[in-house]
N, C-alpha and C positions, 0 to 999 in steps of 0.2 A: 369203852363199854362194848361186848356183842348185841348187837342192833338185830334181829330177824325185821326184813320187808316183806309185809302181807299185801297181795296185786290180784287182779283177775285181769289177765291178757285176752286181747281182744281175738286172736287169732285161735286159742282154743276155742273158745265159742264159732267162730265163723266155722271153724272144722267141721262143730259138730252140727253144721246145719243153717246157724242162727244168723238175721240179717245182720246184714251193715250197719242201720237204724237200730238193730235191739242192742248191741254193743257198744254203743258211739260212748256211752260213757267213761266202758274199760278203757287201760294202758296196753300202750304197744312198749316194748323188749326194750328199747331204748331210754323211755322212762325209769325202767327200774334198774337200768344200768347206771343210769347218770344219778340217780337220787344212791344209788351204792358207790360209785367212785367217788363223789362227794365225803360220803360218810367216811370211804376210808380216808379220802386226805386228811380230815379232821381229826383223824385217830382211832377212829373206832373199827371194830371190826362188824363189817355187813353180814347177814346169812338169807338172802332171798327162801321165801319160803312157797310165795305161792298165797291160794287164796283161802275158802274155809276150809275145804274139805282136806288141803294138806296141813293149815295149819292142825287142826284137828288130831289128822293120823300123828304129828310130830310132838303134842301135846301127851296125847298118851301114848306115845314110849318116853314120856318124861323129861323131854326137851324145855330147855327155858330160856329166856335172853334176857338181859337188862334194860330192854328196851324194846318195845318194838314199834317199827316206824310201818304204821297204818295208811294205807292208799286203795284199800279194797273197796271197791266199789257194790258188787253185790249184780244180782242177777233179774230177781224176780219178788217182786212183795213189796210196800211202800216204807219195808221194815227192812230192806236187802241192804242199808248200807251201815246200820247198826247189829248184824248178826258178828261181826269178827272182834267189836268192842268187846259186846256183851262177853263174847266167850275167853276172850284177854283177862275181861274183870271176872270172871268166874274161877280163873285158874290163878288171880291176884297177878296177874301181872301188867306194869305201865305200858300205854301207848302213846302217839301220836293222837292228834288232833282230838276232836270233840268227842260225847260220850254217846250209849246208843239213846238215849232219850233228848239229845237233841239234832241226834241225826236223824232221829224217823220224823223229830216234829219240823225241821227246817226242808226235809224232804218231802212233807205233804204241805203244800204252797197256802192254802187255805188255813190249816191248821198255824203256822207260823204268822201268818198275816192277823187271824186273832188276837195271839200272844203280843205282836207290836202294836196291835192296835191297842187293845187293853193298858199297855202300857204309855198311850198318848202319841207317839211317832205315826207321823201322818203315811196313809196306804189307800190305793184308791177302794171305792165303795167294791163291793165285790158280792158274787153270790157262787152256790155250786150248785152244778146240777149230778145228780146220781143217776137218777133215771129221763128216761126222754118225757115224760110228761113235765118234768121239774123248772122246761125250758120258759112254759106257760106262767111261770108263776116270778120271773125276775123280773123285779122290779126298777132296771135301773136304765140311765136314758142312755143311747145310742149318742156318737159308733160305742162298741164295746171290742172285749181282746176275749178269745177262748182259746186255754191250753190244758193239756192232762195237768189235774194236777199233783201227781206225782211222778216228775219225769225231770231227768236232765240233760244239758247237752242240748238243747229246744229242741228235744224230742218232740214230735206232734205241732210243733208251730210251722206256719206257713204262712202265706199271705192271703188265704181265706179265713185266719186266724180272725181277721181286723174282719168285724161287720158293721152294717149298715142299718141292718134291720130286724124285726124277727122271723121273716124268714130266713134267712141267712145262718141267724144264729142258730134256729132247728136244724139246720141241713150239717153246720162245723160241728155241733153236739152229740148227733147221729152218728156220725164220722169216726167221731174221736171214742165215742161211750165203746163202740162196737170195736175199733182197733183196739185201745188201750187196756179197757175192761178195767177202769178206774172211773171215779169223776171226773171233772172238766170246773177246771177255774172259768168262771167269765166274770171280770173284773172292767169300769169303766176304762175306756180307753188316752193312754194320754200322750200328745203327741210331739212333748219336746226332748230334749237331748238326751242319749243314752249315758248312762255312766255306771261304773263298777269300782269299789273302791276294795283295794286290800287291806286286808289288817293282820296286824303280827301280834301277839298277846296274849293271854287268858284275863278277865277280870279286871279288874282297876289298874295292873299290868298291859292293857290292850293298849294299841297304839295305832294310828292309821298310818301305812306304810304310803298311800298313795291314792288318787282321784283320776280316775283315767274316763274320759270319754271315747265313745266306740262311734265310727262316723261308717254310715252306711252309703257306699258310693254310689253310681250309675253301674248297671250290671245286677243288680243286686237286686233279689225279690222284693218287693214292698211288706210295709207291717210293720217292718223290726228285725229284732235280733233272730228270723227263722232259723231251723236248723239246717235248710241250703246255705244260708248266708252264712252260719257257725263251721261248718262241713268244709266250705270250699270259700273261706273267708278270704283267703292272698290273693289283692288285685282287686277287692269288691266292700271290702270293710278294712279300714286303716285304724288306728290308735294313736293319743294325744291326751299328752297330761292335761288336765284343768289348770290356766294360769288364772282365773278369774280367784282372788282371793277370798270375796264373799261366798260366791258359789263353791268353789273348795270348802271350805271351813263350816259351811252349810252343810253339803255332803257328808264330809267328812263326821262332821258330828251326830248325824243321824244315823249313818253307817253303824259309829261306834256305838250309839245306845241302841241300835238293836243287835249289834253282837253281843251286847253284854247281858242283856235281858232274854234273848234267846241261848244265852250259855256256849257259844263260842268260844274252842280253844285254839294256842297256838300260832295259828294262819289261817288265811278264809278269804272270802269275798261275802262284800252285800249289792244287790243290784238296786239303782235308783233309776227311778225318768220323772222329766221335769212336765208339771202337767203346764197347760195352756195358758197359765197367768205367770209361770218359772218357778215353781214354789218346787220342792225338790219331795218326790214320794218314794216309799220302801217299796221295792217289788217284791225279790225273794233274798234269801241269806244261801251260801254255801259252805258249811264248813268242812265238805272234803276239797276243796279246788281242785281241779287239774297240776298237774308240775310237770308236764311235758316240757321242755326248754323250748324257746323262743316259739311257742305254738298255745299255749295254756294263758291266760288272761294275767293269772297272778306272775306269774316267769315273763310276760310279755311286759307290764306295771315295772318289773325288776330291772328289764334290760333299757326301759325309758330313763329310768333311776341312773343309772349307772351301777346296781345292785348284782353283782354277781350270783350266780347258782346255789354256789358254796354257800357264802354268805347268806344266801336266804337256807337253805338245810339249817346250817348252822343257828340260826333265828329258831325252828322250831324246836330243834333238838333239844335246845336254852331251854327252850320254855316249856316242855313236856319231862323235862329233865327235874322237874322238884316236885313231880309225883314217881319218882321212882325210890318203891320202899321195899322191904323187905314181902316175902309173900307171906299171904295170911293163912297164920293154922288152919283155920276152917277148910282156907282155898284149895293148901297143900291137900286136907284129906280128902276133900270133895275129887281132886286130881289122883288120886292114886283108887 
């Protein structure tokens, strides 16, 4: 198949200005090298394209591919990682990973926590705050966690993340309302082991690839998974399968029903922490993941595995490979 890869490189943005922090989510050059040399071992042929605004200009001179393998992250809006879907399925053609309505809903943290809770899978209590007076009105008991909630990469966390009090929690709400210029999750606080579990699949096809616990060393900010600790993780947070077979299978199974109910394709991660009595809760869902090699959570789950690169590409290809159809009359003429 010609495969086109859609990416926003981190480096174009730093050029034009932008921090280190507003990019942490884009790919660097070597991701989309290695996610392209994979593809062609496999047979196919790669065409890097870049991010909207080239796939854009390539669509209208009428460019197509059989595929296209989706890693664009997006820039600006809680809607910035479902704009290159949407325009794929506008022009009828298949991609990679999830679609934009459940990239923008897995993307705003509060929004997705709804959906799993509604669906029964246990999420701690949580509230949002929009504006600074909103802070006065949360109801829920201390310590608590406050993070944007529409950010990835733990954009915005810290270790004044974790409060104590309400003042504290006025002062990280104030902080984050005014940097972000979104909401702010504050969800109660919980304070046992981190775990992120991948999964390979769409649907009743979904499968849990792996239960990986993230161990935060000495050196390391307090709180959690901040984004110092995420940023400059080697030397200060290590990684380790879950041998615990209950708690595996535990994770594991709630992972998968909230992949499934928040509509989940392909590959992904769901984030779990174990609250104070070990009961395992949903944090957030990702289903664009990182694929940087040996640096990205789900590639890092792979290399614990003994799962090669290849072999994980290959995994998604599979499985975003039986929505590839014919394009749709409508699409064709909407395209021209």
């Amino acid at each position: 198949m010609k495969i086109g890869i859609t990416f926003d490189l981190k480096q174009v943005y730093l050029e034009a200005g932008y921090s280190p922090e507003e990019v942490a989510e884009l790919d660097e050059p070597t991701t989309v090298d290695a996610i392209a040399r994979a593809l062609a071992a496999l047979g196919h042929r790669p065409d890097p394209i870049g991010g909207l605004a080239e796939l854009w200009a390539r669509l209208a001179r009428g460019e197509r591919w059989d595929l296209v393998f989706n890693i664009a992250e997006g820039l600006v809006g809680s809607g910035r990682e479902a704009l290159v879907p949407a325009l794929l399925e506008a022009h009828g053609l298949a991609y990679t990973f999830s679609d934009p309505a459940t990239l923008a809903v897995c993307l705003h943290k509060a929004l997705a926590k709804r959906v799993v809770r509604d669906a029964g899978i246990p999420t701690p209590d949580f509230a949002l705050v929009v504006e600074p007076e909103d802070v006065e009105s949360v109801a829920l008991d201390y310590p608590l966690f406050a993070k944007p909630a529409a950010e990835g990469s733990s954009k915005g966390i810290s270790g004044a993340s974790l409060v104590a009090n309400a003042s504290e929690l006025r002062a990280i709400c104030g902080r984050l309302l005014e940097r972000y210029r979104q909401p702010v999750l504050v969800e109660r606080y919980l304070p046992g082991r981190e775990l992120t579990v991948g999964l390979l699949g769409t649907g009743r096809e979904a499968r849990v690839l792996a239960v990986m616990e993230l161990l935060i060393g000495p050196g390391a900010e307090p709180g959690g998974y901040t984004y110092r600790n995420k940023t400059v993780w080697e030397g200060i947070v290590s990684q380790r399968l879950v041998e615990e077979e209950d708690l595996a299978r535990e994770a594991g199974a709630i992972a998968l029903a909230a992949w499934r109910v928040l509509g989940g394709r392909d590959a992904g991660r769901v984030d779990l922490k174990l609250d104070a009595g070990g009961r395992v809760q949903f944090l957030e869902a990702n289903p664009l993941a990182g694929l940087a090699p040996g640096a990205s959570d789900l590639t890092l789950m792979c290399g614990l595995l003994g799962v090669g690169y290849e072999d994980l590409i290959q995994s998604i290809v599979e499985s975003a490979a039986s929505r590839v159809v014919a394009l749709l009359p409508a699409a064709v003429e909407t395209a021209r």
